[in-house]
C-alpha positions, -999 to +999 in steps of 0.1 A: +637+398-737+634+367-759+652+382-788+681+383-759+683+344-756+681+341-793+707+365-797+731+347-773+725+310-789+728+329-826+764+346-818+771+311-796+765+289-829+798+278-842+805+272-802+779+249-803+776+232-833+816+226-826+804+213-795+780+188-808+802+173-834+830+165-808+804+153-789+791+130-820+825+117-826+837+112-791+800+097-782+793+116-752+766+140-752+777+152-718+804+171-730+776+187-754+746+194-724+776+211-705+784+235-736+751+241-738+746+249-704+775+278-702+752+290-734+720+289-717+733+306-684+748+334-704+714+341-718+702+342-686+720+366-675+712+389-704+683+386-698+679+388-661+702+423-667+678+431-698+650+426-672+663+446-643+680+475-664+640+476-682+622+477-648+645+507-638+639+529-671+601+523-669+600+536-631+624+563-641+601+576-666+567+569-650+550+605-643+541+595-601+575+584-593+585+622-604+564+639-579+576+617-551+608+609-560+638+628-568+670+610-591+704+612-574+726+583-591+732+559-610+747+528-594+761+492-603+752+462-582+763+420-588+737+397-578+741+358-576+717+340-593+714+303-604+728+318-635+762+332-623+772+364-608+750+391-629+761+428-625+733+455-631+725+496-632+696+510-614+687+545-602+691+559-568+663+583-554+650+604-526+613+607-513+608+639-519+590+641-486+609+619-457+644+626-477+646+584-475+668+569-502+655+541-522+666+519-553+634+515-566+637+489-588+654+464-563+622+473-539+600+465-569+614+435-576+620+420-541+657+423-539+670+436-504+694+459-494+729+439-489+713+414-507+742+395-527+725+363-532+692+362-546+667+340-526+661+309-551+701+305-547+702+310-509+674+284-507+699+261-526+724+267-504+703+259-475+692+227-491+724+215-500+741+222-467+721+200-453+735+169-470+771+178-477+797+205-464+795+237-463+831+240-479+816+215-509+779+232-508+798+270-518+811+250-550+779+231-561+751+251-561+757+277-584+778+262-617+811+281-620+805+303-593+823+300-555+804+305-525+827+306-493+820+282-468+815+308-441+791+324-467+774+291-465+773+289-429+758+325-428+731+315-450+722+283-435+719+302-395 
């Protein structure tokens, strides 16, 4: 998974070395940490995908999981996290037993059904709501991404 954050910062390079030197000449590293930020996040979400994607194949292929659980699908699904919005691909099954469906690799790694907003995010929500609106919370706490004030609200009940 590492060689997918070096891969992102090695195809972002001219971005960022661009970056830096309009940052050296206009003397402002902010405009720099920003740049580097959008990078950062990206790889993040590589990763995170990378991650989820790799949890999925290895229960897909695991020998147990046959016996009690049957494939049916294959199915996308976008997740907030405090990287952005990532969208990922995990398998569908049945228990071959109780005829229950089951995304397996969301149950492994903790993410509910309906689940849009991962929990570090929805704990970010809650914190911020606390201090500022719910209308101004929805566009702070995840960087370029909008949460809807009723959203917010939601979250914070």
């Amino acid at each position: 998974m590492i060689n997918r954050i070096i891969q992102t910062i090695v195809e972002n390079k001219d971005f960022l070395e661009k970056s830096l030197e309009n940052s050296i000449n206009a003397n402002e590293i902010s405009m720099f940490s920003r740049d580097l930020r959008k990078v950062f996040d990206e790889a993040g979400r590589k990763t995170l995908v990378g991650i989820l994607e790799m949890i999925d194949t290895i229960l897909f292929e695991d020998t147990r999981r046959k016996i009690e659980y049957e494939t049916k699908d294959l199915r996308k699904r976008t997740l907030m996290t405090d990287y952005g919005n990532i969208e990922y691909r995990r398998r569908y099954y049945r228990n071959r037993q109780n005829k229950e469906y089951v995304y397996l690799a969301d149950e492994k790694m903790g993410i509910e059904k309906n689940e849009r907003i991962a929990k570090d995010v929805q704990s970010k929500i809650i914190e911020f709501a606390h201090d500022i609106s719910y209308s101004k919370t929805g566009k702070q706490v995840v960087g370029n991404e909008m949460i809807s004030p009723t959203t917010v609200m939601y979250k914070v009940r």
